[in-house]
ZAVEX-985318 format. One record per residue (C-alpha): x, y, z; residue in one letter; residue number from 1. Coordinates in nm, 4 decimals, m for minus. Each point is the difference from the previous one (the first is absolute). Example, Ala and Ser with C-alpha at 12.3 -4.5 7.8 and 13.67 -1.06 7.14 Angstrom:
<sites>
> px	py	pz	r	k
> 1.2300	m0.4500	0.7800	a	1 $
> 0.1370	0.3440	m0.0660	s	2 $
</sites>
This chain:
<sites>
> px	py	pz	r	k
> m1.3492	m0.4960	m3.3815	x	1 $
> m0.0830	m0.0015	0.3629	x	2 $
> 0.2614	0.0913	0.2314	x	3 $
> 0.0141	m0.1638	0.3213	x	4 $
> 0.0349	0.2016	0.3102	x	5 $
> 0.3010	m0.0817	0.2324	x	6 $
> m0.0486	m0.2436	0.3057	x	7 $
> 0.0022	0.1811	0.3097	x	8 $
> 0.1176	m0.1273	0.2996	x	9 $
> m0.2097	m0.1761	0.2852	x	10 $
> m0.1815	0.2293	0.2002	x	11 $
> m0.2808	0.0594	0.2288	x	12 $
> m0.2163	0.3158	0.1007	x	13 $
> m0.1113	0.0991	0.3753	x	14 $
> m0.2127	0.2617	0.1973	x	15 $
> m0.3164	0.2486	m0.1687	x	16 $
> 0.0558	0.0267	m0.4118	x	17 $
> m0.0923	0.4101	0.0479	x	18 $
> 0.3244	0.0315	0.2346	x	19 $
> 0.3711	0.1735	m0.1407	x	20 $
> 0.1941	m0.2777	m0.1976	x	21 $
> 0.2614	m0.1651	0.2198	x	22 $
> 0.3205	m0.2573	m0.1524	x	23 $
> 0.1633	m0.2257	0.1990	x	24 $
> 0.3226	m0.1309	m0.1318	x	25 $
> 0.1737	m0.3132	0.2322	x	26 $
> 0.3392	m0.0388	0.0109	x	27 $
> 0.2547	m0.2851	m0.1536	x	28 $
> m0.0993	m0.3654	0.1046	x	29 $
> m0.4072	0.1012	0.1488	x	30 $
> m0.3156	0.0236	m0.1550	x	31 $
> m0.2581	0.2664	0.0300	x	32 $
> m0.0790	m0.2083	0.3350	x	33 $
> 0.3310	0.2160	0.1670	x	34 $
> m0.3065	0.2551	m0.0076	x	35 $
> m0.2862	m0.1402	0.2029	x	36 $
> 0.1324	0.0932	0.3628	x	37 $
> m0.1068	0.4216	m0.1621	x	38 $
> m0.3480	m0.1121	m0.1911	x	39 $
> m0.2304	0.0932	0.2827	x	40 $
> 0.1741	0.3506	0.0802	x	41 $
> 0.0728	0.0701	m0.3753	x	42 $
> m0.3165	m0.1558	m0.1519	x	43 $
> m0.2191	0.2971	0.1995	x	44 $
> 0.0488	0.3178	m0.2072	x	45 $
> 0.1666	m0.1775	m0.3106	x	46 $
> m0.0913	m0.2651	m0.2901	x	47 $
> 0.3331	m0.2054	0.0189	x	48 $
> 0.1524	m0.1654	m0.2588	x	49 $
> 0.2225	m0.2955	0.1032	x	50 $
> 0.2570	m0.1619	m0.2669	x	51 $
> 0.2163	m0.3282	m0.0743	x	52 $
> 0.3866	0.0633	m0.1158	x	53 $
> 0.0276	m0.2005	m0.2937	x	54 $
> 0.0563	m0.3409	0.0984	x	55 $
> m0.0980	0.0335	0.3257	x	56 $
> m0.3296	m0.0503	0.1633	x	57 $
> m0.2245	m0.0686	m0.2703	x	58 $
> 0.1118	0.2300	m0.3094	x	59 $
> 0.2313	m0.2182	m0.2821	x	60 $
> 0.2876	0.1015	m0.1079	x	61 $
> m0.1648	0.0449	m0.3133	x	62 $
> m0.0911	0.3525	0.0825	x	63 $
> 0.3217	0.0846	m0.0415	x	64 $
> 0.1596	0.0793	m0.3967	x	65 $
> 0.2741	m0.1586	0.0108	x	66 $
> 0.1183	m0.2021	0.3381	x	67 $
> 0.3383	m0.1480	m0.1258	x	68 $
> 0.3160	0.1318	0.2068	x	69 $
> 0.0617	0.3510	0.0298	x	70 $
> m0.2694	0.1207	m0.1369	x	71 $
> m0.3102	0.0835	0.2327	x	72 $
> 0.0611	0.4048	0.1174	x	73 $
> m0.2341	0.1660	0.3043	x	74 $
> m0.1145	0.1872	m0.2877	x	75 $
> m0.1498	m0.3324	m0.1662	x	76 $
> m0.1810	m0.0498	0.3625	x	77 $
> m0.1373	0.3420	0.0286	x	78 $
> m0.1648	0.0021	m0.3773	x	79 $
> m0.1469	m0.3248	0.1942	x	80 $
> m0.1520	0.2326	0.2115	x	81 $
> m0.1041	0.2338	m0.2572	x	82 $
> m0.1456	m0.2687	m0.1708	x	83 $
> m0.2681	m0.0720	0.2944	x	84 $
> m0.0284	0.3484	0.0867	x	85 $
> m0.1291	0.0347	m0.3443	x	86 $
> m0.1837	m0.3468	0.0159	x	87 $
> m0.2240	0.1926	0.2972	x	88 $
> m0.0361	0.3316	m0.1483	x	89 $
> 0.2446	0.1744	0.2091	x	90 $
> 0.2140	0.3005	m0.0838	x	91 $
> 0.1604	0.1205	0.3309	x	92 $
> 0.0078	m0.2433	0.3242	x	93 $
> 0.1907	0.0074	0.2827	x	94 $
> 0.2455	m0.2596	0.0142	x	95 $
> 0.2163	m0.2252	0.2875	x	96 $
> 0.2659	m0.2429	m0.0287	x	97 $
> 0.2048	m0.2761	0.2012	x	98 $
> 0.3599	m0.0093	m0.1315	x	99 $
> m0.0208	m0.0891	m0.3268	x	100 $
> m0.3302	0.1371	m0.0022	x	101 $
> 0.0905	0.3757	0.0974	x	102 $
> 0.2636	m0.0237	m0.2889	x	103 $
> m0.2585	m0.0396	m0.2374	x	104 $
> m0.1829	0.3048	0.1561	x	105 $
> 0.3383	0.1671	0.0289	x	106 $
> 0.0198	m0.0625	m0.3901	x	107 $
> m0.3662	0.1315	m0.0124	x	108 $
> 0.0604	0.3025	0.2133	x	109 $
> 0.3214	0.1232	m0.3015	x	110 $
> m0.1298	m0.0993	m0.3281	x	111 $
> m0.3927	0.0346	0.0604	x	112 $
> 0.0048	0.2862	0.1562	x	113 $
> m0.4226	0.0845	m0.0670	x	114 $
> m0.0820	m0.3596	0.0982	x	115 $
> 0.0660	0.0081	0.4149	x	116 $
> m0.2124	0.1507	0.2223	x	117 $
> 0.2463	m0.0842	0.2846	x	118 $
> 0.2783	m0.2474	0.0368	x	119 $
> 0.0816	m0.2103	0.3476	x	120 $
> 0.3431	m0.1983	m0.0521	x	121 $
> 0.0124	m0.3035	0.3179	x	122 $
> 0.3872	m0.1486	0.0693	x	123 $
> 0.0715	0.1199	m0.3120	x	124 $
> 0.2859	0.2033	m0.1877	x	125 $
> 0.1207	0.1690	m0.3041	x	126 $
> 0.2559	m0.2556	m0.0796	x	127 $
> 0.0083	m0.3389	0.1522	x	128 $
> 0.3920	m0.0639	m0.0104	x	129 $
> 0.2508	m0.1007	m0.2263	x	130 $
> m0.1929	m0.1173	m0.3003	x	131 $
> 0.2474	m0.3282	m0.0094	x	132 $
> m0.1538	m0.1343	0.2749	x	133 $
> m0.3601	0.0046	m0.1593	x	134 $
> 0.1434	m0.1393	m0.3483	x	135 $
> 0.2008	m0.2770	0.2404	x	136 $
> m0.3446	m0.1106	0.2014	x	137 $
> m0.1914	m0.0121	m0.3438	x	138 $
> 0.2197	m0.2584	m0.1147	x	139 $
> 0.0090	m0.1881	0.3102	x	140 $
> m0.4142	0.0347	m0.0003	x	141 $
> 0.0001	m0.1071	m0.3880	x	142 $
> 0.2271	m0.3130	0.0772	x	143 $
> m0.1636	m0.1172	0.3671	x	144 $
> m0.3157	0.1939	0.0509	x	145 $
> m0.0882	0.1946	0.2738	x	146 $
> 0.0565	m0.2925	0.2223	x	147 $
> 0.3558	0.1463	m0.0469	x	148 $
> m0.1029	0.3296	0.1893	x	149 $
> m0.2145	m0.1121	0.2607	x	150 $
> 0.2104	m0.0748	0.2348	x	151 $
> 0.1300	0.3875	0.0961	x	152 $
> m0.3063	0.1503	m0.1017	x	153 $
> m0.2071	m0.0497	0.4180	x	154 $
> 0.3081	0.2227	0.1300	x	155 $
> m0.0161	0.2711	m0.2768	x	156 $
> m0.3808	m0.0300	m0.0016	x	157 $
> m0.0826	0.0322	0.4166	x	158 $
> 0.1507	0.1043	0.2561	x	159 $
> m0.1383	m0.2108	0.2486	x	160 $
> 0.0493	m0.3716	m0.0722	x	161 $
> m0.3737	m0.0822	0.1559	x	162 $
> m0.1536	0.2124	m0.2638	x	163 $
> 0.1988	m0.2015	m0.3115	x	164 $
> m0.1648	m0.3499	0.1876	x	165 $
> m0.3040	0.1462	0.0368	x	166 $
> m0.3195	m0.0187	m0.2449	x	167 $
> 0.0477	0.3228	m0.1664	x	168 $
> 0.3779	m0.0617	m0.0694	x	169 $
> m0.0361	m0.3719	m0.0639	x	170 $
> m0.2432	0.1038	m0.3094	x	171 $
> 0.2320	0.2809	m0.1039	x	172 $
> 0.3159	m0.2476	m0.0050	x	173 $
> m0.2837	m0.2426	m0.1607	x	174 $
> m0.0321	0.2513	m0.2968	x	175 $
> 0.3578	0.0290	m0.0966	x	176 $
> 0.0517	m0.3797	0.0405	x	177 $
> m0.2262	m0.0119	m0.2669	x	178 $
> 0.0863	0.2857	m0.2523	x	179 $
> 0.1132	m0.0585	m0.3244	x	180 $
> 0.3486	m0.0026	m0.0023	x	181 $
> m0.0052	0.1452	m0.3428	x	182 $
> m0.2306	0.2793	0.1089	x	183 $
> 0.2634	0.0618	0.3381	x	184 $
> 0.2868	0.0304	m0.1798	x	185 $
> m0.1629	0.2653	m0.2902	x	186 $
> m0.0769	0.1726	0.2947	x	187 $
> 0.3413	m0.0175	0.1250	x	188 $
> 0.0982	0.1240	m0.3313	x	189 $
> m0.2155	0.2966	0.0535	x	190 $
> 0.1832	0.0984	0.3223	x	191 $
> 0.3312	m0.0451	m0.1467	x	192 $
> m0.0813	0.2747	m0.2644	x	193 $
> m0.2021	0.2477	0.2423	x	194 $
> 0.1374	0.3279	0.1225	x	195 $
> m0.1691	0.2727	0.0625	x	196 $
> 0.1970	0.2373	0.2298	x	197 $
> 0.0812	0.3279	m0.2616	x	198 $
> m0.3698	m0.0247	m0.0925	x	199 $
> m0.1741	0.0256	0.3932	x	200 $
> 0.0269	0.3931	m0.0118	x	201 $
> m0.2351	m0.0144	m0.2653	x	202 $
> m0.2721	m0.1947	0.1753	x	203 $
> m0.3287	0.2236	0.0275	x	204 $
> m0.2479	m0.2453	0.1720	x	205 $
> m0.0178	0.0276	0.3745	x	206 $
> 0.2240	m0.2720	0.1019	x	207 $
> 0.0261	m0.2159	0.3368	x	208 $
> 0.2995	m0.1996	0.0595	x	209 $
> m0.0244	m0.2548	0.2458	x	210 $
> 0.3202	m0.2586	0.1585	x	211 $
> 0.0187	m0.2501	0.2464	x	212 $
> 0.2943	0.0795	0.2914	x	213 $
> 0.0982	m0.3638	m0.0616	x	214 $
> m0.0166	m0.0619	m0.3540	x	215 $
> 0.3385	m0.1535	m0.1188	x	216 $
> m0.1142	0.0196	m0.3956	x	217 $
> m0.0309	0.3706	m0.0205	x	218 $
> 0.0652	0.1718	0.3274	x	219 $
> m0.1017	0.3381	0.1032	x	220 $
> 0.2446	0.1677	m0.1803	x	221 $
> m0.1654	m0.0731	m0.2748	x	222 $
> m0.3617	0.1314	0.0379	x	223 $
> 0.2081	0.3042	0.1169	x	224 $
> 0.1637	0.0628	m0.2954	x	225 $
> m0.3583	m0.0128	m0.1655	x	226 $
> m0.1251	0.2382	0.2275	x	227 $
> 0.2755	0.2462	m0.0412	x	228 $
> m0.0126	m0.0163	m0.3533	x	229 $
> m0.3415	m0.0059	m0.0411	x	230 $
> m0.1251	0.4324	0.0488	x	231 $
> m0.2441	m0.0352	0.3388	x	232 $
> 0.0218	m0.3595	0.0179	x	233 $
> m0.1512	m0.1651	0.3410	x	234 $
> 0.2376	m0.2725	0.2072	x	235 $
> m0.1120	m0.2137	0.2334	x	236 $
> 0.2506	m0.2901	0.1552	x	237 $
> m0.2182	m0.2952	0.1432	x	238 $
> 0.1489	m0.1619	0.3084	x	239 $
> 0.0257	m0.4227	0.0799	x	240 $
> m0.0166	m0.0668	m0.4236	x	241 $
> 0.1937	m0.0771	m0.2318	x	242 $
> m0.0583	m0.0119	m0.4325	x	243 $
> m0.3846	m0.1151	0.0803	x	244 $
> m0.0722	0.2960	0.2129	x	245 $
> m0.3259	m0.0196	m0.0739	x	246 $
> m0.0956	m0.3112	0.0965	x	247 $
> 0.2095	0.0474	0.3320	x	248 $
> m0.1237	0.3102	0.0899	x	249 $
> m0.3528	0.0582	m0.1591	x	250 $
> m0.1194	0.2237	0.2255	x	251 $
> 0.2863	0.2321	m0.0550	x	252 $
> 0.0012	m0.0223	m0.3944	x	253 $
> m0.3553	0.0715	m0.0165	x	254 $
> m0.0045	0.3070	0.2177	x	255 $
> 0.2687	0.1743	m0.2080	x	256 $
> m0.1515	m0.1260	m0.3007	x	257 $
> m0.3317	0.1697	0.1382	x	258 $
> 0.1436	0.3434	0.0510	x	259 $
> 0.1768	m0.0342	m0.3627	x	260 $
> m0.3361	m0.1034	m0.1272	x	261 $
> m0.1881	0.2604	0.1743	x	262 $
> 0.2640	0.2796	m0.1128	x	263 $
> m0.0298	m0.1243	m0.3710	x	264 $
> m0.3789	0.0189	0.0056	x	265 $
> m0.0720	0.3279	0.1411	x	266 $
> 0.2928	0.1447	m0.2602	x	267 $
> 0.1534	0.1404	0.3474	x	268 $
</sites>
């Protein structure tokens, strides 16, 4: 009997094939389009590999094992990421993630030790809160969709109100007015169960932490207590942004991500 291979999520692939394999991993509520403001500056010295949380963006929830309530882990998303790594021919890449997204490498970074070549976690933490909270919006996102989130999410997203009204932030709130809200909330689930602070002194990869000064969702307290925890870990606090730092504040996300990059490369 044949077996059939696993879906993989939604994905697409930028800059020379030859270059360093680079993952980009969005946060809760985007698509891999919360990545395009870094393309240009990234796209030059790697072969980047953009993805779709399931149920957002373009990947079905289908890629998931089992999306019923309670039961999606970070660990289900990073085999997702595995799974294309593998899918490309990649053993070690470097890896970056929004939120969400850095958990997943955070996950990465603990249990698959051999597989990172470096790690970059943006606005992101080793535990996002009280997991009730998570458990409580997936059941609100499972009864109303994400209609029933969308409403707080400009002033956790951007710190400036003009950016959250502009075209970049109009798409972004676009994409999680149209996730699936049964894809949301598994993700949800995976944040409720996710905690990874007695594991971060065991993180080998090179690792850049990154927060916005005005993030309400996780503050600067919590990419410092990455950074401390993580042996020679790199901090770097991003002024005028909020959970989005990226798309606030390009310009200063790519040139840290640069040096990290650059650092990783050259084994320095």
């Amino acid at each position: 009997m044949t077996r059939t291979a696993p879906p993989l999520p939604h994905h697409r692939l930028d800059g020379p094939a030859d270059a360093p394999p680079l993952v980009l991993g969005p946060s809760l509520g985007t698509s891999l389009a919360v990545w395009e403001p870094h393309l240009a500056e990234l796209t030059r010295t790697h072969r980047v590999l953009r993805f779709d949380l399931p149920g957002h963006g373009a990947t079905p929830v289908g890629v998931l094992p089992d999306p019923a309530p309670g039961a999606t882990t970070v660990a289900h998303l990073a085999r997702l990421v595995l799974d294309l790594a593998a899918h490309h021919g990649w053993h070690a890449f470097h890896y970056a993630g929004i939120s969400l997204g850095g958990a997943i490498g955070a996950h990465l970074a603990v249990h698959h030790t051999d597989r990172l070549a470096s790690l970059a976690m943006i606005c992101s933490s080793a535990r996002f809160g009280e997991p009730a909270g998570w458990r409580e919006r997936a059941a609100t996102v499972r009864a109303h969709g994400t209609a029933a989130v969308l409403q707080a999410t400009p002033g956790r997203w951007f710190a400036d109100p003009g950016t959250a009204a502009g075209p970049r932030g109009t798409a972004l709130l676009g994409d999680l007015s149209a996730a699936d809200r049964a894809g949301y909330a598994a993700c949800c689930d995976a944040l409720a169960g996710y905690d990874v602070r007695s594991a971060l002194w065991s993180v080998t990869a090179r690792t850049l932490v990154i927060a916005g000064r005005q993030d309400p969702a996780t503050p600067p307290a919590h990419a410092r207590e990455i950074a401390d925890g993580v042996p020679g870990a790199a901090l770097v606090e991003v002024t005028g942004a909020a959970h989005l730092a990226g798309v606030e504040r390009p310009d200063a996300v790519d040139a840290a991500l640069r040096v990290h990059l650059d650092a990783a490369t050259a084994g320095r």
